[in-house]
N, C-alpha and C positions, 0 to 999 in steps of 0.2 A: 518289579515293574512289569508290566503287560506286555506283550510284543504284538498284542492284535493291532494291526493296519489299524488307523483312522479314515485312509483314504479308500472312498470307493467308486466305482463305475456307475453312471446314475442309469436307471434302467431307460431303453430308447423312450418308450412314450414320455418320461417326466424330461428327458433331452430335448424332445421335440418342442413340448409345449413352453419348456424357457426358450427356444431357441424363437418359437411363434412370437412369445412376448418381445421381443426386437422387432418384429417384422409389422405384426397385427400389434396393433395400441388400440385402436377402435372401428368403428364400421368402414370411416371415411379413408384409414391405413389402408384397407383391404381393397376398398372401392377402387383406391389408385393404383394398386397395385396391378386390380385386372385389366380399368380401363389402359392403362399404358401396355399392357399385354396385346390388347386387340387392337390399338394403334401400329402396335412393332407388326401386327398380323396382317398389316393392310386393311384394315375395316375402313370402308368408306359412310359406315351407320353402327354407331354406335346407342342402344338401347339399353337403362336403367331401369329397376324394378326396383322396392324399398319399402319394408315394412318396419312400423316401431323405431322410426328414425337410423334402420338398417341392424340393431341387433338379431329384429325377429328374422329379416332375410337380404340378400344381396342380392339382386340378378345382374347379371351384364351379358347381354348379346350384342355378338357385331355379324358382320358379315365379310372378316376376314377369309384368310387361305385357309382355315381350319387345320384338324391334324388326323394323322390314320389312328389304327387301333395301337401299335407297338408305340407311338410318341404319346398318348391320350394317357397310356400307362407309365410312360418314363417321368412325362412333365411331373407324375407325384413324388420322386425319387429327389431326397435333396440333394443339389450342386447339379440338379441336373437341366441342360439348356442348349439352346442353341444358339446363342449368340454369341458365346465365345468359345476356345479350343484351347487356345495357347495364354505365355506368358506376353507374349507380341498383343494378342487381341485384348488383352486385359490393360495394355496401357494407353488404349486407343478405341475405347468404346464407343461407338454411333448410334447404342440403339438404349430404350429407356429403361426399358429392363434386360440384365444379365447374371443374376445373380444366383439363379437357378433357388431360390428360397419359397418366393412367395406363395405357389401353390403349395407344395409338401405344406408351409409353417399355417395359413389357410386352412389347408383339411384337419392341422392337430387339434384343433381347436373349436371345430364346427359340423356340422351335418352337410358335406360338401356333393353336386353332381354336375358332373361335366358332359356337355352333349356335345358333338363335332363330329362335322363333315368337310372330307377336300373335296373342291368341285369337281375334279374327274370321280370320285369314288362314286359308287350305285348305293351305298348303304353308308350313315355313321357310325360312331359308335356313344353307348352312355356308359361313362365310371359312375360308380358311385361310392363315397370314404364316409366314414363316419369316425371322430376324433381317432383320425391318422390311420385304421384301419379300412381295407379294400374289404368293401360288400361285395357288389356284383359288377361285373361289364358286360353287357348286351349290345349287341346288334342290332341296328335298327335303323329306321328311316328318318335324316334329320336335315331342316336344310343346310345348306352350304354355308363354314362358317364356323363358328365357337358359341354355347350358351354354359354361362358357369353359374349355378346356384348354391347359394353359401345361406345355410339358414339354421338359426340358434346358435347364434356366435357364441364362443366362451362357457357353453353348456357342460362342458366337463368340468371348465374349471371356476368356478363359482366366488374364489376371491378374487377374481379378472373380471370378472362380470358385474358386481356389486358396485366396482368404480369407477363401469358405467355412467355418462350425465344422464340428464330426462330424455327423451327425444326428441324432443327442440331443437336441443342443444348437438347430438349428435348428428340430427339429420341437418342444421344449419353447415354443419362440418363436410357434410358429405357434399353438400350443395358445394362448398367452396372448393372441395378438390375436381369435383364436375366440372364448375367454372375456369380451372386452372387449365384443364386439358383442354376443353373446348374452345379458350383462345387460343391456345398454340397450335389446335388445329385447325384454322378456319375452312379447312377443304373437308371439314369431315362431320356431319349431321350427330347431333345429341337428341335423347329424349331423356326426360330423369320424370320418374313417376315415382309417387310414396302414396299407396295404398290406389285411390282414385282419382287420386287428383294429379292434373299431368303439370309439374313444378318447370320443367325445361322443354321446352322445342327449339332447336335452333337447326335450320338449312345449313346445308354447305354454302357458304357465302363467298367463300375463296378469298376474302380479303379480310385484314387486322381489323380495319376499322370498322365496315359493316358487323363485325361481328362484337364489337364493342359497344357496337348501339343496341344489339340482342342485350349483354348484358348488363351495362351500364348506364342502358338508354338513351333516347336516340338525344336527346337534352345534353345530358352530359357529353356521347361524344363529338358532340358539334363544336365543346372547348377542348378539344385534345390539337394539342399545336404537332406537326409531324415535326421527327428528330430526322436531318437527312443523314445518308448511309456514312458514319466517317471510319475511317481507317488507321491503324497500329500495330504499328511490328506486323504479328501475323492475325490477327483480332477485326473483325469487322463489328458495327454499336450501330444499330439504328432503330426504330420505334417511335412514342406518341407521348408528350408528355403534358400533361391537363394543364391550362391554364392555372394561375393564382389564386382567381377566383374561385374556382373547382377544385375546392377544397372539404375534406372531410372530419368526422370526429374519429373514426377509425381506420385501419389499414385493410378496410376490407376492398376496396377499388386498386391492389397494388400487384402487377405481374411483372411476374422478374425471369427470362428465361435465358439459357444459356445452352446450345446448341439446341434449342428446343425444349430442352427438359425445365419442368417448371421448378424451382429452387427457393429457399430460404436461406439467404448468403448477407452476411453483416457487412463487409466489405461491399457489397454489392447497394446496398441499402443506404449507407453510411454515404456512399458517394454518390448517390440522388438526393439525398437530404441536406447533404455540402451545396447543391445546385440551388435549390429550394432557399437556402438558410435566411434570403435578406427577403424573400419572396413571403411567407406564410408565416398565420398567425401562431402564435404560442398556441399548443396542445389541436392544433388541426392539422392534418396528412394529406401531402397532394396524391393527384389520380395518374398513375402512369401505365406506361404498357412497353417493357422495354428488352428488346434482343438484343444477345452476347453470343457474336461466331467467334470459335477459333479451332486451331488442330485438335484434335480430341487426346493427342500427347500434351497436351499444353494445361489440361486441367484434370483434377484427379476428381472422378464423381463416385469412387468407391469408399470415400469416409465416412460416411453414416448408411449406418441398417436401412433406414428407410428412403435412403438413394434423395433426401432435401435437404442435405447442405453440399458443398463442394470446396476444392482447396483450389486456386490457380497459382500455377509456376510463375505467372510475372504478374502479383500481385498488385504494385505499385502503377504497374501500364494499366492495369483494367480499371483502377482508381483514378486516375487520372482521365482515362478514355470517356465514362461515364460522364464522369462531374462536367468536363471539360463541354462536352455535347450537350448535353441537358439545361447546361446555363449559358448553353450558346443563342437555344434556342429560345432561350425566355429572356436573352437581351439581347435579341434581334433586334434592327431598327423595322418597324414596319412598312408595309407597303400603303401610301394611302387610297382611298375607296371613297373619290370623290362623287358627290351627286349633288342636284341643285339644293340649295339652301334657301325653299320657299315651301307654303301649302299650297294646294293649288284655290283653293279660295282666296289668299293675298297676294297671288303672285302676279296681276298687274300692280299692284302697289309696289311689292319690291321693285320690279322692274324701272317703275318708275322714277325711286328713290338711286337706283341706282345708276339712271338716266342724268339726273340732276347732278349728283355729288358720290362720284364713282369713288368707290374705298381704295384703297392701297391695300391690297390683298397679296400677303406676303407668300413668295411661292415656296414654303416650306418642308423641310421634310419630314416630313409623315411625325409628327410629335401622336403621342399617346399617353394617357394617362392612367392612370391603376388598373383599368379592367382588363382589356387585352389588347389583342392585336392578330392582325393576321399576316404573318410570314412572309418574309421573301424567298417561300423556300415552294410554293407550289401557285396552280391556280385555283383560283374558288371553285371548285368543284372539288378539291381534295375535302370539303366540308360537306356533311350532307347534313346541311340546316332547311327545316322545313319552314315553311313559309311566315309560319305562327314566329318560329324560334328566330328568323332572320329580320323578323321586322324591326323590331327592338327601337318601338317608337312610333311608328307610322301608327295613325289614325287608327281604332277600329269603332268602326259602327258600332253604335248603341242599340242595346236593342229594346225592346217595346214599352218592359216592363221600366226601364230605367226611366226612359222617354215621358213615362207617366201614360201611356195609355197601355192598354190591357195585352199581356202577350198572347202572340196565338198559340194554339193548340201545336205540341209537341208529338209528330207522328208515333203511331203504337209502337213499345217496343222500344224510342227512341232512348238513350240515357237522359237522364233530368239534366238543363243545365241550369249551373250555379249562376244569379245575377246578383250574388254578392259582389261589393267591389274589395280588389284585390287588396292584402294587405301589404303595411309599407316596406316589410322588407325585400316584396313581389315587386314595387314600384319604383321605387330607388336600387340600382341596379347598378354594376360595373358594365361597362360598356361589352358589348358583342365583341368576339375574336374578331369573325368577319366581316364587323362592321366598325373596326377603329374608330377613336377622336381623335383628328386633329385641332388641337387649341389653335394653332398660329391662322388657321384657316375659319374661327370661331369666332363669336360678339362677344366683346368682353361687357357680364351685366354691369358689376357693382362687387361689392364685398357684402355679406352679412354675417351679421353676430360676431364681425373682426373677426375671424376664422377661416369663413367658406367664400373663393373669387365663384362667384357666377360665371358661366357661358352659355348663350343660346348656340345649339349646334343642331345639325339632319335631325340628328338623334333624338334630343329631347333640349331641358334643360340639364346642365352639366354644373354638377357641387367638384368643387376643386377643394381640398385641403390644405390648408398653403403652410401647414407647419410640416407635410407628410410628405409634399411635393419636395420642398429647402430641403429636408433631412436626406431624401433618396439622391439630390444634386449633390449635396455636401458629402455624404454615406459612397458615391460611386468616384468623388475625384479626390477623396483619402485613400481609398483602397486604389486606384491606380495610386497614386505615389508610393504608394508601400510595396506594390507587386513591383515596380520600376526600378526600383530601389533609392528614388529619387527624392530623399527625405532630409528636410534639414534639422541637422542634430544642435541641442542647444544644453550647455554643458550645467551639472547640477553646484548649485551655489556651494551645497555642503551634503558630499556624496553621502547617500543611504547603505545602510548595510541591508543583507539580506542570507539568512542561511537555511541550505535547502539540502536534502535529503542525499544520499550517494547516488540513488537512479537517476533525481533530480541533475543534481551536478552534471552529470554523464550527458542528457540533453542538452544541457548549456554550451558544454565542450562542443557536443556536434554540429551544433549549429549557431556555433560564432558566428562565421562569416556573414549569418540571414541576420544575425543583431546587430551585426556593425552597419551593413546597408541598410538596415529599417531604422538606423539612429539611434540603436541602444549600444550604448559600452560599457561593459561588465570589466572591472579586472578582480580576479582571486587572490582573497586575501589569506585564505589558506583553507583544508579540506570541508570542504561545503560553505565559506563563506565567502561572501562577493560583496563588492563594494561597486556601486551604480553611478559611474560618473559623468553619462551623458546621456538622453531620452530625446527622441522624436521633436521637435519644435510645437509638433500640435499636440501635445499630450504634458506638454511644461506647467498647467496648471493642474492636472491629475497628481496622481499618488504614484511616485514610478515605482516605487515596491510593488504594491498592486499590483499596476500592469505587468512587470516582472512576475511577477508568481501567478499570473491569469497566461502565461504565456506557456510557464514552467511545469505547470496543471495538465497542459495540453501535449505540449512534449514529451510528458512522460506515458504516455498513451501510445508506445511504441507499437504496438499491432494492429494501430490506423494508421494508412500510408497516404496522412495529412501534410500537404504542404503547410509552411512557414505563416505563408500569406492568410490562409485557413486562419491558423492559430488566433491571428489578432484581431477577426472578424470582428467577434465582441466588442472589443474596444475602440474600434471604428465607430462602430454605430455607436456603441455613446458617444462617440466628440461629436457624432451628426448630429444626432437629437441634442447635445447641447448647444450646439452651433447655431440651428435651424429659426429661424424667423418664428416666435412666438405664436401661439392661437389666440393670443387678444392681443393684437399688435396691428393696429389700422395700417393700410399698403396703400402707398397713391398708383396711379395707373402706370407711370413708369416704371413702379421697382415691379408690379404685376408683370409688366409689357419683358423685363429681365427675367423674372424667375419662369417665364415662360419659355423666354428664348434656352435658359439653358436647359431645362426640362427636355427641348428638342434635339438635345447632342446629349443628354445622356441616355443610353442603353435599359434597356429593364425598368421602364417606369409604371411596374403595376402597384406596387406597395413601396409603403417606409417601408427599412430595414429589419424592423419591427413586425412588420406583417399588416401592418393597417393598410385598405385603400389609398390612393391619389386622389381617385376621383371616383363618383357614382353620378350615375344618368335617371333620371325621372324623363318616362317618355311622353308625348303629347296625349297617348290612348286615355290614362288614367284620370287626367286632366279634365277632356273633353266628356269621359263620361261623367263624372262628375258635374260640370256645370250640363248637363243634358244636353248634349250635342251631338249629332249623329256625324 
């Protein structure tokens, strides 16, 4: 038999360039990697260059503190850094990069040149690597500050390269980790360019929300409801979470940060999603924007190479911190936003009518229905809705061509405008954040198509969904009884058996006591089998095995740190939506004038539990131009 080793030392360069692949995965890897470089450097301007979707080249210049000539040479050396020392500074990291990798795994890989100047120095200096080997450093005049250029990514190594996407695809990528940084820094100016065309400007705005409107539009963040600051153990949660309505087909409006650092954390996701659950529709994603403070002992950001996942020491508090906050603030009761309830061309008529035979105007509080609401958590100027966006219903003048006579002349230069009328999913609308419905303060029309209660309200006409509305009443005062523990148990005529797995079992065990006060009683009739001798009173006409093994599903998901209550969400909303007042089921004005009143004491009435609207608003504009009205 042989006694030559098998095992050998892999030579540095082929060390480097695996050690690269952890670090660089594609352009948009690297782009973060520097951008957060030149944040940790104080850059108050940070500048993007981008060829080929960022293969052909990477720039990033800031106008940080820059570095002399001895650190310009050290930053290539791996594990080499300044932002840690010790075993101490490594369990309590404050800054976004620490890992001393990026540039060294950067240059193995690429045609790399770094230019830098500190601002007392009279000269910079320029490195220059090419796949991990040192060209040249010169001396030279640069300004104050860091420029890093990375150009022919993966040029050496050509099976990295090959699985490369198109440039769409990677330059979409790159946008998205620019987007990441640039809201967690709203004090700090972007520009992102790919080739000629300048894809990013955004100012130092100094504030979350302005800078949400740069990129999310100023449309969109006029629905972001503010989360105010709350507090845990040692953990501060605060942020902006999009209304219901403002809702997406992907998770590309979704920031998640955590001492700053932008992050891709399940747990973290898992329990915004928990907040959302009775809120949004199947396969759509709300838009949030959400900060996680805590001691920098308190969370480990060093388990993943590419510094986007993170581990927290009190898992279960920051899951609950989230959920708790986020669904606090989407069943808010609102504040109402009363204004008169006339046009001003009827409004001696109203006046009058209401001279004669004054209504009994109920002084209610603030009801709302599906679309949104506006907080009692700030003033209306926490919203920067522009005129167009806050009208959401008023009148707009027709213009010429509608009117039927000839439009005028559109100065030179101006953009064309469109006098197509709007289509209907532009015209039926969930109501404005900052513009609430109150029902109880509303006309009630009529009912049509046994489905939809009319209201004439400021806003417009108001479609109520009256199977959507019962379900979210019925869907919100099951789930208190269940959170309360406040359930009546109604015992099984002839107990079901049910056997379930060893993990399974195991759940069952630890969370008796949440079964016995939700109304379930399980006793074991031996290893993994269980005999179900009493269920919930509102679930006696269900399948309690079912329900049991939809509970038992859920429990065994020990790596989400889901409350009980969580668990049975599901099967809430089915008793609601079975419970709920039919969509062809005629309503006389009383049982309306009820499901209204309780609409008003329940919390979160933007959707069923399901994710459907309450209510959508037609406003008077679309109307009026139509029948040609100015």
């Amino acid at each position: 038999m042989s006694k030559e080793s098998r095992i050998r030392i892999l030579p540095e360069s082929l060390a480097n360039q695996i050690a690269a692949g952890e670090v660089v995965q594609r352009p948009a890897s690297l782009l973060k990697e520097l951008v957060e470089n030149s944040i940790d450097a104080g850059a108050a301007r940070v500048e993007i260059d981008l060829e080929s979707g960022g293969a052909a080249r990477v720039q990033v210049v800031d106008d940080g503190h820059g570095m002399s000539e001895d650190d310009a040479l050290l930053c290539l050396e791996r594990h080499a850094t300044s932002k840690i020392a010790t075993d101490w500074d490594l369990g309590r990291v404050a800054t976004l990069g620490f890992r001393g990798e990026a540039l060294p795994s950067i240059a193995a890989v690429s045609k790399m040149t770094i230019t830098t100047r500190r601002q007392g120095d009279p000269l910079g200096t320029e490195v220059r690597v090419e796949g991990g080997k040192l060209q040249r450093v010169t001396e030279m005049g640069a300004a104050p500050g860091t420029r890093v250029d990375v150009r022919s990514l993966f040029y050496n190594v050509p099976a990295r390269r090959k699985f490369l996407k198109r440039k769409e695809t990677e330059l979409a990528r790159c946008l998205e980790a620019a987007n990441q940084a640039a809201m967690a820094n709203p004090n700090v100016s972007f520009i992102l360019r790919h080739g000629r065309r300048t894809l990013l400007d955004l100012d130092a705005s100094g504030g979350v929300l302005t800078r949400a409107a740069q990129l999310v539009g100023e449309a969109a963040a006029s629905h972001l409801l503010k989360i105010p600051r709350a507090s845990s153990e040692s953990m501060t949660f605060s942020g902006w979470a999009g209304a219901p309505g403002l809702n997406r087909s992907t998770r590309g409006a979704q920031y998640l940060f955590v001492n700053g650092r932008p992050i891709r954390d399940r747990l973290f996701v898992h329990a915004a999603y928990a907040a959302y659950r009775s809120f949004m529709p199947v396969k759509r994603h709300p838009v949030f924007i959400l900060f996680l403070d805590m001691p920098p002992e308190d969370v480990d950001v060093n388990v993943h190479p590419a510094k986007q996942e993170v581990r927290f020491r009190f898992a279960s508090s920051v899951y609950d911190l989230v959920r708790e906050s986020v669904a606090a603030v989407l069943g808010a009761r609102p504040r109402s936003v009363r204004r008169e309830f006339a046009h001003q061309g009827a409004a001696a008529e109203q006046d009058a009518a209401r001279t004669e035979s004054p209504p009994a105007r109920p002084s209610a509080p603030a009801l709302l229905g599906g679309g949104g609401y506006f907080g009692d958590y700030g003033a209306a100027g926490d919203f920067e809705v522009s005129a167009e966006e806050g009208s959401h219903g008023a009148s707009q003048p027709a213009s010429g061509a509608e009117a039927g006579n000839p439009a005028p002349p559109a100065p030179e230069g101006s953009p064309p405008v469109s006098t197509a009328s709007p289509p209907i999913e532009r015209t039926l609308e969930p109501p404005h954040p900052a513009d609430p419905v109150v029902l109880s303060e509303c006309r009630y029309l009529g009912q049509w198509e046994e489905c939809f209660l009319l209201f004439g309200a400021p806003q417009g006409l108001v479609f109520v969904d009256q199977h959507a509305a019962h379900e979210r009443v019925l869907y919100n005062r099951f789930r208190d009884q269940f959170r309360v523990g406040r359930v009546d148990s109604q015992a099984c005529l002839v107990p079901e058996e049910i056997r379930l797995r060893p993990e399974e079992a195991l759940g069952i065990e630890a969370h008796r006591e949440d079964l016995l006060r939700s109304g379930f009683e399980l006793e074991c009739a031996g290893p993994g089998e269980y005999r179900i001798r009493a269920v919930p009173a509102l679930l006696a006409d269900r399948d309690p095995a079912g329900a049991v093994r939809q509970i038992v599903e859920g429990l065994a998901d020990i790596e989400q740190p889901v409350s009980f209550a969580d668990l049975i969400d599901g099967i809430i909303a089915g008793m609601s939506c079975r419970g709920a007042v039919k969509a062809a089921r005629p309503m006389r004005p009383e049982e309306v004038a009820s499901l209204v009143e309780e609409l008003e004491k329940t919390p979160g009435r933007w959707t069923c539990p399901h994710g459907r609207p309450v209510m959508l608003v037609m406003g008077d504009g679309p109307v009026r131009r139509r029948f040609l009205r100015s």
